[in-house]
Phi, psi and omega in degrees: 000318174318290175318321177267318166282349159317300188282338155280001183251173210280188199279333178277328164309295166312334169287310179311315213283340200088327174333284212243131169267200223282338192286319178286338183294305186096128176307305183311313194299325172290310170306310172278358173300347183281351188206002179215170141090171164326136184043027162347058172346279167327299155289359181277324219275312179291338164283345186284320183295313187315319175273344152302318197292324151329318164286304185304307190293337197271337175301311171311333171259357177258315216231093194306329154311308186283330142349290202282327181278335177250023163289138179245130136091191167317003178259012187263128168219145164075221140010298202291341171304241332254301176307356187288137171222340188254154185278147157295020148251353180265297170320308185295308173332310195293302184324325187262350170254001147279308192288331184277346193284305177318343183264317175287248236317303160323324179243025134276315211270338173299313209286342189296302187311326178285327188275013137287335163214077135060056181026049201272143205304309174337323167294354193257320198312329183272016205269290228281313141315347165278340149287302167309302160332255202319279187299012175270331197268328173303281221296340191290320182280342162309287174314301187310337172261347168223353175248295167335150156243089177322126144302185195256354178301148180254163178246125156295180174275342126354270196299337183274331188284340147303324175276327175298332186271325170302304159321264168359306162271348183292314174268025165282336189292325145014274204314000186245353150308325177300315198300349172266280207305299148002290201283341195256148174313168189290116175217151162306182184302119182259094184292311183311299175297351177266340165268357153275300195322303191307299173301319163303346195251292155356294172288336149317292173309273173342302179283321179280352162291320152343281194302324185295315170291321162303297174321305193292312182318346177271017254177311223245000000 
């Protein structure tokens, strides 16, 4: 009985615990136990920040103090300057070269699982958007280190840890498009809608870079 329930429970659970150790658990099982499969430890962990980051934010319409420590940017008055300590080119940079490195670490962890189970396509289906993400998050991190002209407004400390935690969660959530395909049957590569996407994100990218080069220029 001992034995059966062990075995419902997912594989980073049983490792943490000390039941089983990781040669015995198998390294591959945990890691994915982390993103497919029962209590998927990663997406439980990232919808829980959403719904607290929700909650937290929902705070700003009860409490006029906490409104004024988290107002950003021009909408910051009085007081709330007081709290500024990070320059906005050093945060946003740091936010969008976090979030791209961190988004190639998610599609590594994608390519691991597939070339682990037996290159099954499925595992791919979430790859292409997860692409598109880093490279939205590289040119974001481009503009911010060579395009942009920063105001001289500070970032609390409040607030970068809010973007960081945000950036963080953000390409996990990736992984729950992997957690439907995993439960749906075996199909091809869905080439057509994965080659729109990709021209609408081209067109997209291209014009808001645009705009972003126009803006700074209007500054300088």
């Amino acid at each position: 009985q001992l034995m059966t329930s062990l075995e419902d429970q997912p594989a980073w659970l049983r490792w943490t615990t000390g039941e089983l150790g990781w040669a015995e658990v198998g390294g591959q099982e945990v890691i994915e136990s982390l993103v497919v499969g029962r209590w998927p430890l990663l997406l439980i962990a990232t919808q829980t920040y959403w719904v607290v980051g929700m909650l937290l934010y929902s705070i700003k319409f009860l409490s006029p103090s906490f409104n004024e420590f988290t107002t950003y940017g021009k909408l910051q008055v009085g007081s709330s300057r007081k709290w500024g300590m990070l320059p906005h080119r050093f945060a946003w940079s740091a936010f969008y070269l976090f979030a791209c490195t961190w988004t190639l670490c998610i599609i590594g962890l994608v390519f691991f699982l597939y070339f682990h189970n037996d290159q099954d396509v499925r595992y791919l289906r979430c790859l292409p958007i997860a692409i598109l993400i880093s490279l939205h998050l590289a040119r974001r991190s481009y503009e911010c280190l060579r395009v942009h002209d920063f105001s001289d407004n500070l970032m609390t400390l409040f607030q970068f840890i809010s973007g960081l935690t945000y950036y963080a969660a953000l390409p996990i959530a990736i992984l729950d498009d992997l957690q439907r395909s995993i439960s749906e049957p075996s199909s091809d590569f869905p080439i057509f809608s994965t080659t729109l996407a990709v021209i609408v994100f081209c067109i997209g990218s291209f014009t808001q870079h645009t705009v972003h080069v126009q803006l700074a220029g209007l500054r300088s």
